[in-house]
Structures are given as structure tokens and as C-alpha cells.
C-alpha positions in Angstrom: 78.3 118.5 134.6 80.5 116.1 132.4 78.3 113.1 131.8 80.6 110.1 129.5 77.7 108.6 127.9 80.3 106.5 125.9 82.0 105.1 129.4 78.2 104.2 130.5 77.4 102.2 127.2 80.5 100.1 127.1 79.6 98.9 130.3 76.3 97.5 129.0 76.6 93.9 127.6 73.5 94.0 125.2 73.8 96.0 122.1 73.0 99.6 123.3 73.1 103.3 122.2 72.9 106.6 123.9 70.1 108.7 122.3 69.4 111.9 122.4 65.9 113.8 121.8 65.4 117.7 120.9 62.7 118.7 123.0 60.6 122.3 122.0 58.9 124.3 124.5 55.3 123.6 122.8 56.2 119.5 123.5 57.4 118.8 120.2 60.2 117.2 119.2 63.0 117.5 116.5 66.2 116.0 115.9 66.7 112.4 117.0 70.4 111.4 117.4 72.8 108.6 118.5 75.3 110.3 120.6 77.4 107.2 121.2 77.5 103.5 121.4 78.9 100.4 122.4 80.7 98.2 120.4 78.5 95.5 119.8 76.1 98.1 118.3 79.2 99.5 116.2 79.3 96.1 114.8 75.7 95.9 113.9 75.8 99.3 112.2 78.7 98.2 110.3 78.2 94.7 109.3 74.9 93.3 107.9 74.1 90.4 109.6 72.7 88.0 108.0 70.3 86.8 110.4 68.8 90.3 110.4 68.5 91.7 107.2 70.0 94.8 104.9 66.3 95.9 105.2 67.0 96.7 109.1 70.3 98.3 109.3 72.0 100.9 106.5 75.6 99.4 107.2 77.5 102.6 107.1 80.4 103.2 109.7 79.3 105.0 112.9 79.7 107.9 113.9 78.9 110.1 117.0 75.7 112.5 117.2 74.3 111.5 114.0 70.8 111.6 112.9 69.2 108.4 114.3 68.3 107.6 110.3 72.0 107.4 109.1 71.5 103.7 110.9 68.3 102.6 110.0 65.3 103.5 108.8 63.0 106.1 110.1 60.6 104.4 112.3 57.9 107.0 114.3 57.5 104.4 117.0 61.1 103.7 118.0 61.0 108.4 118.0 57.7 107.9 120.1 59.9 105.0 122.3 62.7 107.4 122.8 60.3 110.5 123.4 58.8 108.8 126.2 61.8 108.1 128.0 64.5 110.5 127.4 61.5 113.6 127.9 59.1 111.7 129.6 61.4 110.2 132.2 60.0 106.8 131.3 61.8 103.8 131.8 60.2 101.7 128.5 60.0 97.7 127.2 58.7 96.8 124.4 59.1 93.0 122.6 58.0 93.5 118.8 58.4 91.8 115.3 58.6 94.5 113.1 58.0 93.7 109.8 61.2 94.9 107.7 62.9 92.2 110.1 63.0 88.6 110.4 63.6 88.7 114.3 61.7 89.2 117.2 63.5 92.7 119.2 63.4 92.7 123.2 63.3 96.8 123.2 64.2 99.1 126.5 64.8 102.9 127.3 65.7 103.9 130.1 66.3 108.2 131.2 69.3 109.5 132.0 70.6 112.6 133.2 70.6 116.0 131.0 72.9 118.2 131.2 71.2 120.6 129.0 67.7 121.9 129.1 66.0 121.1 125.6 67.7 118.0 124.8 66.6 114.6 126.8 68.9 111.5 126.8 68.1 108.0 127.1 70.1 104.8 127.0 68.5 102.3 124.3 68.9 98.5 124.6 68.1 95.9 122.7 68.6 92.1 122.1 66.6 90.0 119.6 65.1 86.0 119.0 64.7 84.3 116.0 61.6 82.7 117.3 59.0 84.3 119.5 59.6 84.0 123.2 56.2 84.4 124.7 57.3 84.6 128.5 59.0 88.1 126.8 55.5 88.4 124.5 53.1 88.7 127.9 55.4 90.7 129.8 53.1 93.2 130.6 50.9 94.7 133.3 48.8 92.2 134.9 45.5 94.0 134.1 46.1 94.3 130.5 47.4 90.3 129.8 44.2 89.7 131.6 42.0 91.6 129.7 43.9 90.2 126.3 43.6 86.5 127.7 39.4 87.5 127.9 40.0 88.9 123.9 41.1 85.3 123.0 39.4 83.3 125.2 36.6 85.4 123.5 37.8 84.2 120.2 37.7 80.7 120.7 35.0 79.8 122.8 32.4 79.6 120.1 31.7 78.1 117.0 30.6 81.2 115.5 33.5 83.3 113.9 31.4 86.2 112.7 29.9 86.2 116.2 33.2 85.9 118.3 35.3 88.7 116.4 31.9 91.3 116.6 32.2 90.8 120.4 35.9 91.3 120.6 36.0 94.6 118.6 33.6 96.0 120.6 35.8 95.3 123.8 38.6 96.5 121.7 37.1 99.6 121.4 35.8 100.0 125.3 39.9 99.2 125.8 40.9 102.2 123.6 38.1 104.2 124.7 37.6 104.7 120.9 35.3 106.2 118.5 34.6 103.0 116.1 36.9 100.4 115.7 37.1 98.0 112.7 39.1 95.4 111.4 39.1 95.1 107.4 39.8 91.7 105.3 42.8 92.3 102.8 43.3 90.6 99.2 46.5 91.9 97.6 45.7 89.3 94.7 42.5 90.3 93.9 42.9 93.9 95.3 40.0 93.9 97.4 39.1 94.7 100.8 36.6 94.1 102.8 35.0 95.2 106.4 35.3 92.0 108.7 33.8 94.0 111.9 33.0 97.0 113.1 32.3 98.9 116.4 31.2 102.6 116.8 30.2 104.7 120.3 26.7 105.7 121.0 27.5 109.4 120.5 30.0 109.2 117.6 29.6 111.2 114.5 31.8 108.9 112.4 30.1 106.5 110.0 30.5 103.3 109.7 33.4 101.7 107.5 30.4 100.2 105.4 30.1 104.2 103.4 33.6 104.1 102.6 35.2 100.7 101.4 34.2 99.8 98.2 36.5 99.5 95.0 38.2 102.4 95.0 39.2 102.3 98.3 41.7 99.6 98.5 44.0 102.6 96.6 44.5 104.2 100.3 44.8 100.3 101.4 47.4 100.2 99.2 49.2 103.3 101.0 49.1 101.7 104.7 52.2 99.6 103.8 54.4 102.1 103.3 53.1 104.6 106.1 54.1 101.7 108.7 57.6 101.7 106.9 58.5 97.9 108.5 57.7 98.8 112.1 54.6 97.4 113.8 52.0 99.9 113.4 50.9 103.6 112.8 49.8 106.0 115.9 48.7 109.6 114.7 48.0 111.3 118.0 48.4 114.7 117.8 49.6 118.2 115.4 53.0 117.2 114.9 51.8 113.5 113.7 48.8 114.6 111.6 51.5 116.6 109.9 53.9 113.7 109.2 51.1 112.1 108.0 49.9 115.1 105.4 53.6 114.8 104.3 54.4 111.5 103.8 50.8 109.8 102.8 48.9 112.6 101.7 46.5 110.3 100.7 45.6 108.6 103.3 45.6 112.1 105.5 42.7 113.5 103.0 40.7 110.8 103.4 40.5 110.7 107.1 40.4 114.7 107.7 37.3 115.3 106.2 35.7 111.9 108.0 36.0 113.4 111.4 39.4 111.5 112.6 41.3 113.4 115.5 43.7 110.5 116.5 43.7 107.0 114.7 46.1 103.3 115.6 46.4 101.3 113.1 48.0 97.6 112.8 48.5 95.2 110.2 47.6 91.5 110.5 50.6 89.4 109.8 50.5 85.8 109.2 53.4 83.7 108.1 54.8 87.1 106.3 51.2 87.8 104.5 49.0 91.0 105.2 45.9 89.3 106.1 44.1 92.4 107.0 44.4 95.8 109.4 42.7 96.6 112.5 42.5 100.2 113.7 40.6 102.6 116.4 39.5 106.3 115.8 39.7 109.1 118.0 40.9 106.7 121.0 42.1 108.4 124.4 45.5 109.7 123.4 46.5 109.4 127.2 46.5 105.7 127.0 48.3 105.5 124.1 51.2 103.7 125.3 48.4 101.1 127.1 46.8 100.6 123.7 50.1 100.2 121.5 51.1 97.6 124.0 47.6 95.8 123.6 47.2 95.9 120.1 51.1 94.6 119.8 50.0 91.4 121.5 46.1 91.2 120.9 46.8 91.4 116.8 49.4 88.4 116.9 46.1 86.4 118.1 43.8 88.3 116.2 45.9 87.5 112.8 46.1 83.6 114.0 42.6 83.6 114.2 41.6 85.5 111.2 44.1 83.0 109.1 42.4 80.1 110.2 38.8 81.0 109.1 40.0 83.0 105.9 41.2 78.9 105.2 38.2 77.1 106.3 36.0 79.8 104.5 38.0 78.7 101.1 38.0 75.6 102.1 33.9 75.4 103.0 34.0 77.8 99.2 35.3 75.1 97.2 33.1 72.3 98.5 30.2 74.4 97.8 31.3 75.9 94.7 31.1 74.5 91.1 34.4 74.6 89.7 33.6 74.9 86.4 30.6 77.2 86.2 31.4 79.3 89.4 27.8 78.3 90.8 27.0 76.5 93.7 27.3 72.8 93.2 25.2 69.3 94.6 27.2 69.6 98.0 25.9 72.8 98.7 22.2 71.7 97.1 21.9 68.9 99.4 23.1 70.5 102.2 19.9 73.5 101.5 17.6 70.8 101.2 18.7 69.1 104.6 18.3 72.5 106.1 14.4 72.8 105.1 13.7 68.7 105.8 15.3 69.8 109.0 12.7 71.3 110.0 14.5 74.7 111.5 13.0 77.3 109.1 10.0 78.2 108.7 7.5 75.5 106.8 5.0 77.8 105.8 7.7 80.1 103.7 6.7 80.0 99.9 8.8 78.4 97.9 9.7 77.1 94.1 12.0 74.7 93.0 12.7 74.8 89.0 14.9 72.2 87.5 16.5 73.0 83.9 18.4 70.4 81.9 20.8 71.2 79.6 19.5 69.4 75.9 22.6 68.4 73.5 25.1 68.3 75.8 26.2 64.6 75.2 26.0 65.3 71.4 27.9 68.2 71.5 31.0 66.2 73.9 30.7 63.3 71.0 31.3 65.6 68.0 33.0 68.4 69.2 34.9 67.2 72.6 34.5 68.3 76.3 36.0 71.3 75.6 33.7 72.6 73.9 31.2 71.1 76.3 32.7 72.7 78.6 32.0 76.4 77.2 28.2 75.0 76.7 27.8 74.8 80.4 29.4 77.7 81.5 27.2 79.3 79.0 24.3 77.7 80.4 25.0 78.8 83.8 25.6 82.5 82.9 21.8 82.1 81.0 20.8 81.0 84.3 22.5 84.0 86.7 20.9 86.7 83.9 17.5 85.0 84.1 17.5 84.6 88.0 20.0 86.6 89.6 18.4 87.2 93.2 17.7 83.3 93.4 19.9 80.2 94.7 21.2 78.6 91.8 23.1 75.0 91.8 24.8 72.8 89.4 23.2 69.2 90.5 25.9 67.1 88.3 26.4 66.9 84.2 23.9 68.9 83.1 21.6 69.3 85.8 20.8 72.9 87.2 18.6 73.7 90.0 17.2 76.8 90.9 15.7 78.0 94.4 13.8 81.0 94.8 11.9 81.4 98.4 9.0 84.5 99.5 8.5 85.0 95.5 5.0 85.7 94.1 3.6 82.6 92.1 2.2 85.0 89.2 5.8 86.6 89.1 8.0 83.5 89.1 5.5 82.0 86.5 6.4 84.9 84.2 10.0 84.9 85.0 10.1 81.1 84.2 8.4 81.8 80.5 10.8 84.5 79.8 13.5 82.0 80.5 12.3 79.5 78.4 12.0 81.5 75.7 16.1 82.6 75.7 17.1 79.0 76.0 15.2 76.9 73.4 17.8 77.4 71.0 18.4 73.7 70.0 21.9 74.6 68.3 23.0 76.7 71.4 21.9 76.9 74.9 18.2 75.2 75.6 16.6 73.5 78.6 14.2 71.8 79.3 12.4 73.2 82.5 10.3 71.9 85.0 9.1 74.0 88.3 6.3 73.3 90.9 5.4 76.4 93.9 4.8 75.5 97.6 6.0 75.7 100.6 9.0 74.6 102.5 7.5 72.3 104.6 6.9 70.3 101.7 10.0 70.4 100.0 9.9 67.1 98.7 6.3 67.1 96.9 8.1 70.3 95.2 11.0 68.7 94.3 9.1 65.4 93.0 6.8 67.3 91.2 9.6 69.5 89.2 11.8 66.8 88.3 8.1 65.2 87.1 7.5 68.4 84.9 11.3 68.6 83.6 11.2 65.3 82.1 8.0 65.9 80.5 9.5 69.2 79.2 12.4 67.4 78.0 10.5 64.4 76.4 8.5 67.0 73.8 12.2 68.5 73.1 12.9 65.7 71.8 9.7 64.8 70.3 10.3 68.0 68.2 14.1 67.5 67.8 14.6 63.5 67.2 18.0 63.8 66.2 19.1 65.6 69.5 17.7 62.2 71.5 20.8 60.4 73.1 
């Protein structure tokens, strides 16, 4: 049979190849090759376009039967892609953004005819969009955009983040038929990650994420980048994929081993060209594989929208509660604890203290040595406060006005803690208070808070008594 694969792809109008895949009899497969093309992919290979990106094409003249990787870079999903149709006998779409390329791709396959009996062929299309098109986005199976318009719908219909995004990993997971689930904050800046949510089966014998992530961790983090290589995502699924894996991220592959990982997914979350996180599923049901990849390709374009939008409001809701200058929480966020108790929604029998602490000197010192150094006093102070109480809620009230809350604390304790503090700030030259404190409950917040500010003054009054040149 004389099959001219060439004649076929000059006959398509969108940019097409013909590609061929090495089959071996265990199901494995080897080389991956472009056999021929059209001319409009000859002209991608050989001219950069500008509108695409030296990152997504090595702009070397083409030539027939060449190693897929001679025209871009290795990518394991567009071998799976080609694995699936040109073995497989699947006809394939796929619409991605991959991330070593500004555009959007519109991705077929389709099989053709072999002529010979471990080599598969397929003919590869593709087009792309400089913006999303979202009638190409949800072209998928009925079934599954319904079941991703329930993840979203999920997402927004309450006012609860923390609550919304535990629901929908856990019908992420039932999706993938997974082990444990998990999506995990990213900071590059800071180099820190974090577990947002997690999901785990009932007879699992993985542990949670919770073990593993602390500060070392973000070093295999830091590995995930490279792994995915600018396509969309990483699928290990079986022997020939674990080994890949071993080779090219050997760190990453000796951390999951040993934790019981037999097959893992794993996407980034992208916003606006910024890692934001990764979600991922362990030990899924590698015979929906193609079903989850198509999922997670749309559900994670949501999913990273979302996560953006709270990681803002959370900084946003940080810097009205935090002090900027000591790092502690400030009046907003004091007020707003005290309107939670007056509220009446907690408990009004919880015990509860209130200690005020005034800075002494602090005018003096901005008169003779200048808000700078004032400055340093305070965040001083503060830091005297965190070593002193580090399990209670401590707020900057305004100049220099600290407040500290410490609720279900033993009188007898607090009352020595409180003396112990005193003590380490009565340094009239340095850092020294003068401290006032009254124990109740919350119901009666405001006797506590009256009677504190009562006993700080008094405090403050024999300062000054003692010290008359430090009086205002």
C-alpha cells in the first residue's frame, strides 16, 4: 500500500502535520516523528512568528521524518495526544493555553491508515487565538461541562471561600476517582507554599499534604515548572512515565515513590502569567485519564480566577487589619474583635482579660531624636509584647497604645505573666509601659475594657510620679 501522506496534508487548509508513533509490543511507545507537512506548517517551523513566540517553535528548516523535537519542544502531552490517536485509533480535540506560548491552540488528531505494523500515523491539526474563545473552551462532552458548571457554580454561590473550594476538591476527587486531591497556595516571592485544600478516600493509605509541606518542601515546588516544560500540565500514569519522571525530575520522583503514589495529574494555576498555585490528584483511575485531563484543562482556568480573587481580598482584608509599622494587628481589626463579643455571637460566659500597655517617652523621644527613631521604639515595643504574650491577640490601638487579648486563660497565670512583663519593660530610657488589665468575661467586655484603661492610667500616673522629667 502506497499511502502519500504529503498529497493528504496539502490538502488541509489549517496548519497540519503527518505524525508518526513507534508502537512496542508491551504498549509502549518510542520515537515520535513528523513524516511530512503542509506548507503553512513549513512556514511556522521556519519563521518565528512573532505573535507566537521563539519559546514555541526551534525555527530550523523542515525536514521529513524527523524527531518531533527538532520543531519544538518536547511536550509529554502533545506524545500522549498523538499516542491516542495514531495507536489508539482516536480521533482527539483539545483547545489549551500552554504556558511557553502567548496563544490559545485549537488541537486535533485524527488516525490514519498504516501501512506497517508497529508504527501508527495520525494527521495533526491545529489553529490558534490570541484571546480565549470559550464556545472552543466548553467544547466538550455534555456530561462533563455539566459537572464543571456544578464545580463553579459551587465556587461562587457562597460567601465562604475556605468553605466553597473544600467542597469542590472533594468532587474533584469523586471526578478522578482519586486517592487525595489537593490544591497548594504558591509564593515564588517569599518561597512559600502552602496547603489551600485537601481531599483524601476513606480507604487511602496516603497522608495528608499537611506531613509533608513545610519549608523545605517548596524545593520540589520549585521543580514542577520545569517538569511541565510550557505545556499545560503533568500526567504520570504508568512504567514508562514514572520512568521519565525518575529521569528528568528525580527529585520530585523520590519524593512521591516512597509516599505511596501510583499515578498522579498535576496542573498549575495561571493567572495573568503568575503561578498562583498547583492542583493535583493521586492514584486517579488511569482509564479516565483523557476525561480527567479534559476537566482539569477547563475546571483550573476557573479554579485559578477564583483563587486570584481571594488571594487579593485576603491582602487586601491583611492590610486593613495589620499595623504597618509594627507588623501587629491594628485599631481596625481591634474594633472589629470587640464588635464581635458586643455582638453577642460568642459565648458570654468565656473568660476573658483585656491588658492595655502604653508606651512611656514616646513623645520625648520624637522631640529630641525624630520619628525615626520613634519609630524603632515602637517596633521594639511590639516585639516586647509578641515575646511576653505570644499565644494572645495583640493590637496596636493608635500612637502608642497597645492592647492585648487573651481569652480561656487562668486568672493566677495571666496575673503572673502580666508581672513578668512589667518587669522587662520598666526601663525608663528604653522600652517601658505602663499596664493596666482587669479579668472577666466576654459578656462584659465593656466593664473589662473600662476597668483596664482605669488601671493603665493609674499605672502610668506613678511613672511619672517617679520619673517627672519624662511627663509630656
Amino acid at each position: 500500500m502506497n499511502l502519500d501522506y504529503h498529497f493528504f496534508s496539502e490538502h488541509i487548509k489549517p496548519m497540519s502535520s503527518i505524525v508518526s508513533v513507534e508502537v512496542f509490543p508491551d504498549g509502549s511507545y518510542g520515537n515520535i516523528r513528523l513524516v511530512t507537512a503542509n506548507s503553512t506548517f513549513i512556514q511556522m517551523t521556519e519563521q518565528t512568528y512573532a505573535d507566537v513566540g521563539a519559546a514555541a517553535m526551534h525555527n530550523v528548516a523542515f525536514e521529513p521524518d524527523q524527531p518531533y523535537e527538532r520543531y519544538f519542544p518536547k511536550d509529554k502531552n502533545f506524545e500522549e495526544l498523538c499516542y491516542r490517536s495514531a495507536i489508539k485509533g482516536e480521533t482527539v480535540h483539545t483547545y489549551i493555553h500552554p504556558d511557553r506560548m502567548p496563544v490559545w491552540l485549537y488541537l486535533t488528531a485524527i488516525p490514519l491508515v498504516s501501512d506497517k505494523p508497529n508504527v501508527g500515523y495520525c494527521a495533526y491539526l491545529q489553529s490558534y487565538t490570541k484571546v480565549p474563545d470559550y464556545a472552543l473552551m466548553t467544547n466538550i462532552a455534555p456530561e462533563l461541562a455539566s459537572r464543571v458548571l456544578q464545580i463553579c457554580m459551587k465556587l461562587r454561590s457562597s460567601m465562604d471561600f475556605t468553605a466553597s473550594i473544600k467542597t469542590v476538591i472533594q468532587d474533584i476527587r469523586d471526578l478522578c476517582d482519586a486517592e487525595h486531591c489537593c490544591i497548594l497556595n504558591t509564593d515564588f516571592k517569599q518561597r512559600r507554599c502552602a496547603v489551600l485544600c485537601e481531599a483524601l478516600s476513606e480507604d487511602t493509605k496516603l497522608s495528608s499534604m499537611e506531613k509533608y509541606v513545610d519549608d523545605s518542601f517548596f524545593a520540589v515546588v520549585d521543580t514542577w515548572h520545569d517538569t511541565i516544560a510550557g505545556s499545560t500540565c503533568v500526567i504520570i500514569k504508568d512504567a514508562q512515565d514514572w520512568a521519565d519522571l525518575e529521569r528528568t525530575n528525580p527529585v520530585w520522583y523520590h519524593s512521591m515513590k516512597p509516599a505511596g503514589a501510583k499515578s498522579i495529574v498535576l496542573f498549575p494555576l495561571r493567572y495573568h502569567e503568575e503561578t498562583l498555585g498547583y492542583i493535583w490528584a493521586i492514584n486517579f483511575d488511569v482509564s479516565k485519564t483523557a476525561m480527567i485531563k479534559e476537566m482539569l484543562e477547563l475546571t483550573t482556568y476557573f479554579l485559578a480566577s477564583e483563587l486570584a480573587s481571594y488571594q487579593l481580598f485576603r491582602q487586601m482584608e491583611l492590610l486593613s487589619s495589620k499595623d504597618v509599622l509594627t507588623g501587629i494587628l491594628n485599631r481596625n481589626a481591634m474594633n472589629n474583635r470587640i464588635d464581635y463579643f458586643l455582638s453577642g455571637k460568642s459565648d458570654p460566659e468565656q473568660p476573658l482579660c483585656i491588658i492595655f500597655a502604653d508606651l512611656n517617652g514616646l513623645k520625648q523621644i520624637n522631640d529630641r531624636s525624630g520619628h525615626f527613631t520613634g519609630d524603632l521604639l515602637l517596633k521594639d515595643a511590639a516585639l516586647t509584647l509578641q515575646k511576653h504574650f505570644p499565644d494572645f491577640e495583640i493590637y496596636r490601638a493608635g500612637g502608642d497604645e497597645f492592647m492585648v487579648l487573651a481569652l480561656h486563660q487562668d486568672k493566677a497565670v495571666l496575673e503572673q505573666k502580666i508581672q513578668g512583663f512589667k518587669a522587662a519593660a520598666a526601663d525608663p530610657d528604653g522600652v517601658c509601659f505602663a499596664v493596666g488589665w482587669s479579668y472577666g468575661t466576654t459578656g462584659k467586655i465593656r466593664k473589662a475594657l473600662q476597668e483596664a484603661d482605669s488601671n493603665m492610667y493609674a499605672d502610668k500616673e506613678a511613672f511619672y510620679q517617679k520619673y517627672p522629667d519624662k511627663r509630656r
